[in-house]
Structures are given as C-alpha cells and as structure tokens.
C-alpha positions in Angstrom: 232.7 159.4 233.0 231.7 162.2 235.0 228.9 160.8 238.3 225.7 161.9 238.1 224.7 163.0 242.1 221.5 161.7 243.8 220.3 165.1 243.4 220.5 165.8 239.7 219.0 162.0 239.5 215.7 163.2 241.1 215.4 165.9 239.1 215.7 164.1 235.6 212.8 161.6 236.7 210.2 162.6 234.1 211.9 164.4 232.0 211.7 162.6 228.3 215.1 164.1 226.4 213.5 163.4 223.4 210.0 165.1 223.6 209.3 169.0 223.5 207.4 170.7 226.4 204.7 173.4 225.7 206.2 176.6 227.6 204.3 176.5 230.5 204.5 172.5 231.4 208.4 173.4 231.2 208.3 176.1 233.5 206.8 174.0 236.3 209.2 171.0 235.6 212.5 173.8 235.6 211.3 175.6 238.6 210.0 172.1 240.5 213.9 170.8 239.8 215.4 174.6 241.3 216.0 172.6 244.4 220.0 174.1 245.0 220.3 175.9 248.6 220.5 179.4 246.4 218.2 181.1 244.0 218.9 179.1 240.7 219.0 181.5 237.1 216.9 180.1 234.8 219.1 179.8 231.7 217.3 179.1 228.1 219.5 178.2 225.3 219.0 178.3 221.6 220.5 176.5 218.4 219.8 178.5 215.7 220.5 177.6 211.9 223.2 180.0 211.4 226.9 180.5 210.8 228.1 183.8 212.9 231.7 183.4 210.6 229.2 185.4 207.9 228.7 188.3 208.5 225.2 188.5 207.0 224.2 185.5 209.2 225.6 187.4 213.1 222.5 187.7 215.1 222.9 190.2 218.0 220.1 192.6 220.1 218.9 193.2 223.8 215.8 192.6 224.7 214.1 194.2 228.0 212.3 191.0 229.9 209.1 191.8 231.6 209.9 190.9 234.8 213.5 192.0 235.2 216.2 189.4 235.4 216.4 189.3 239.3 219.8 190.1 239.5 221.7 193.1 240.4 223.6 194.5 237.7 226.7 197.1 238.1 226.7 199.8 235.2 229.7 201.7 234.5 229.4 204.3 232.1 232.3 206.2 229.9 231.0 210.1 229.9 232.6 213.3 231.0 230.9 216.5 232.0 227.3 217.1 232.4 226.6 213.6 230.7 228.8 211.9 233.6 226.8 213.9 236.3 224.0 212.6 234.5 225.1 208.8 234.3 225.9 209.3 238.5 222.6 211.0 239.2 220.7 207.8 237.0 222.4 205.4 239.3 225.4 204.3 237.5 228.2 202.1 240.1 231.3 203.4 238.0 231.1 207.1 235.7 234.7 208.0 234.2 236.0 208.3 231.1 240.5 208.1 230.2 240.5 207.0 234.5 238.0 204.2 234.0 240.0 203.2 231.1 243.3 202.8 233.2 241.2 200.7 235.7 240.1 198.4 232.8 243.4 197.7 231.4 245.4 196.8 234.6 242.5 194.3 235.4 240.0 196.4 237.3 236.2 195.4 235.7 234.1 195.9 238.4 230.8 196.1 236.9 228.5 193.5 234.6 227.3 196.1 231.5 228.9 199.1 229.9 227.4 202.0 228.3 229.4 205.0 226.7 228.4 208.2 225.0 229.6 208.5 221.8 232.0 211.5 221.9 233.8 208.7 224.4 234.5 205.6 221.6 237.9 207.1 220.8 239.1 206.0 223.9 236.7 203.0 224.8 237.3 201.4 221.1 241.0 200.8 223.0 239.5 198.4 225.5 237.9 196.2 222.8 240.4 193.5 223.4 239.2 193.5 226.6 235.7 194.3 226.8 234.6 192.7 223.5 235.6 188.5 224.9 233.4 189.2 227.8 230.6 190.3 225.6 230.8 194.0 227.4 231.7 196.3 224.7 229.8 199.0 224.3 227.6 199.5 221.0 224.9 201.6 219.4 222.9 198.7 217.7 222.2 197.3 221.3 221.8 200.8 222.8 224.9 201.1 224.8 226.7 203.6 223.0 223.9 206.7 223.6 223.4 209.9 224.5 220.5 209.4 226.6 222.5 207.5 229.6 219.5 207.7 231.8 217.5 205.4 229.6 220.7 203.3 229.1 221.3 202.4 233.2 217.6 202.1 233.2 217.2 200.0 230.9 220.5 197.9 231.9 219.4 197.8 235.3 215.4 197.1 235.0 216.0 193.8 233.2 217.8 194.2 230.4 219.4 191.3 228.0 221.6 191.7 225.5 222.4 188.5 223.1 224.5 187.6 220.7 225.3 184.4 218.6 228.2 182.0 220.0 230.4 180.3 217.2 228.4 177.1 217.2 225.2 179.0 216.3 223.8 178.8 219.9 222.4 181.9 221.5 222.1 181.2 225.7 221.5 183.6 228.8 219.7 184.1 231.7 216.2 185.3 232.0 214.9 184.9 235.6 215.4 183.5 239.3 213.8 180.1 240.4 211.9 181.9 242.8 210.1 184.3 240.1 206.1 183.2 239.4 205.7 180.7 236.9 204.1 183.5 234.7 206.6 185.8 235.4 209.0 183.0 234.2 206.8 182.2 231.1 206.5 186.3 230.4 210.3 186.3 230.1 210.8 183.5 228.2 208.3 184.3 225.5 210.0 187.9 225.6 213.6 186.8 224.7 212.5 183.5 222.3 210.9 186.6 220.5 213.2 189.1 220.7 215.8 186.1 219.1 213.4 185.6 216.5 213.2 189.2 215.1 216.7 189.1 215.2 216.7 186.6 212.1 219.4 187.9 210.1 219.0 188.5 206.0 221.8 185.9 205.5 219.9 182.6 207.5 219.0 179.7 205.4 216.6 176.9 206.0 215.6 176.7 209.5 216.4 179.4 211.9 215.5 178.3 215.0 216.2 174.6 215.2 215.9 173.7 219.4 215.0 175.5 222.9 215.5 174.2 226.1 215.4 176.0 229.5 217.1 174.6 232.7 217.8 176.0 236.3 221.8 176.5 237.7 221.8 173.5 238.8 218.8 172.0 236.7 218.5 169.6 234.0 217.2 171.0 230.5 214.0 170.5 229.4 213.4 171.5 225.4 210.6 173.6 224.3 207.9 173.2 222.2 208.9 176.2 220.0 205.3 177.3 218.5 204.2 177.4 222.0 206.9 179.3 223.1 206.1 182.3 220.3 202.5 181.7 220.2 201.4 184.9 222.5 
C-alpha cells in the first residue's frame, strides 16, 4: 500500500469523500490544498452515464474557458501557401504540410494542439496512428480541421479545451492554474461542466452525468454539487 505524505495528509483534513460541495466552497478547499512549490492545474473529472464503444453514446467538443487555461500551448498547423503564411502570421510554433509529416512520424511532436486545412487531410489522415492516441488529431467537429486558421490558433491558444470521452465513460482535463481568482476558477469550471452537458449524446440512457470532482496537481479531489455547478 502506497504512503500517504504528511503533505497530502493536511490537505485531506476536511474534506468529507462522501458529501458534494457547492462549486464555489470547492474552489476555496482545491485552491487552499494547491500548496506544491509550482503552479498546480486544476483538473476536474467527470463520470458520465455512457458507453463510448457505441457510437451513438461518444461524447466529444471543445469548449473555450473564460479565463484561458494558464498554460502555454504550441500550435502546429498542416497548410501550404497563402493559408501557411497565414497560420505563421496568427502565431502558429510549427506551419508545414508533407515536411511536418516526416517530423511526426520519426518521433518529432513538438507542439500540444493541431489544426489542418482541409485540402491537407490526405496527408494528415496518415498520422492518425499517431496523432489520434494522444488525443491530437485534427477534426472539423472540434474546429481543427478549418479554413479560417486564424480563428483556429486563436482559439487554441486563448484557452481552448477540447474533450472527449475515455473508455470508462469519464471525461477529465484541465481548466486553470492554482494561482487563477477563485472566480476565475468558478467561471471555468461552470464553462466546461456545461459545455460536457450539451454534449449529451442521442444514444445516453438514464443518468448522464453521474459525479464531478475537481482537485489541484498535487491535490486531493473534492466532488461537486452538480446543480450548483450548472446553475449560472
């Protein structure tokens, strides 16, 4: 059995595993417990009632969070011509197009999102053994596969989040630093609860959304009172 630290001790005092927090009182408690000598992510994960294996039941979208994600995000972007001076011009880290390819097969992913115009998916739907597993591939029902690349980096670089359903039915990511406002934490976590929730696929049977906790890096979870949390 795995030691629980001094540290991680402390910060479950008061927490009660078994009762839900309204969204705000579990804001305070994540962001009193981001006591790590780095700016913690705050992480919130959801079970939803769903089995991805259907495909009427996958549930997938992005969601752009109020106050950005606090991170720095690399874009590359798959676009030739005036669309790849455009992509370099909006800010993009990495613009190419078969070249880029070749870096991405011998290894070379140095970026965090993707984002390719669509006379480009011939040759990026070759890297979907490889972009796909790390949840990078590019894809028009999230907005990454566009014409308008300028909105696309902005977007991916403002804040933000795509999400998509995990085998056990659990949708998790980051949506903040410990050292955001509590408000500013609360704004994002109400933005991507909600963006989950209108992503409630035809297919879903019962109850959708079944738990939501939110924790810190290094943080114990703390579940959320869901009404609260969608309750603007």
């Amino acid at each position: 059995m795995a030691k629980v630290g001094k540290r991680f001790k402390s910060a479950i005092e008061g927490i009660d595993k078994k009762q839900v927090y309204s969204v705000s009182d579990a804001v305070k408690m994540v962001k009193e417990r981001a006591t790590a000598k780095f700016d913690e992510t705050v992480e919130v994960a959801i079970n939803l009632g769903v089995d991805p294996r259907h495909a009427d039941q996958m549930v997938r979208g992005v969601v752009t969070l109020p106050a950005g994600t606090g991170r720095t995000v690399r874009v590359a972007v798959f676009a030739r011509d005036a669309k790849a001076d455009e992509a370099k011009a909006a800010g993009a880290d990495i613009v190419g197009a078969e070249d880029l390819a070749e870096l991405i097969q011998k290894g070379e992913i140095n970026f965090d999102r993707c984002i390719a115009t669509p006379d480009m998916m011939p040759v990026v739907g070759r890297l979907g053994k490889i972009l796909g597993p790390r949840g990078m591939m590019p894809n028009p029902r999230v907005g990454t596969v566009t014409a308008d690349v300028t909105e696309a980096i902005k977007a991916a670089k403002g804040g933000s989040v795509e999400f998509r359903v995990e085998k056990a039915g659990v949708i998790q990511a980051g949506i903040g630093k410990a050292s955001f406002t509590e408000s500013q934490i609360e704004e994002n976590v109400r933005a991507f609860v909600g963006a989950v929730m209108k992503a409630k696929p035809e297919g879903a049977k019962g109850a959708y959304m079944k738990r939501v906790a939110m924790s810190s890096t290094m943080g114990p979870g703390v579940r959320l009172d869901i009404s609260s949390v969608l309750d603007a």
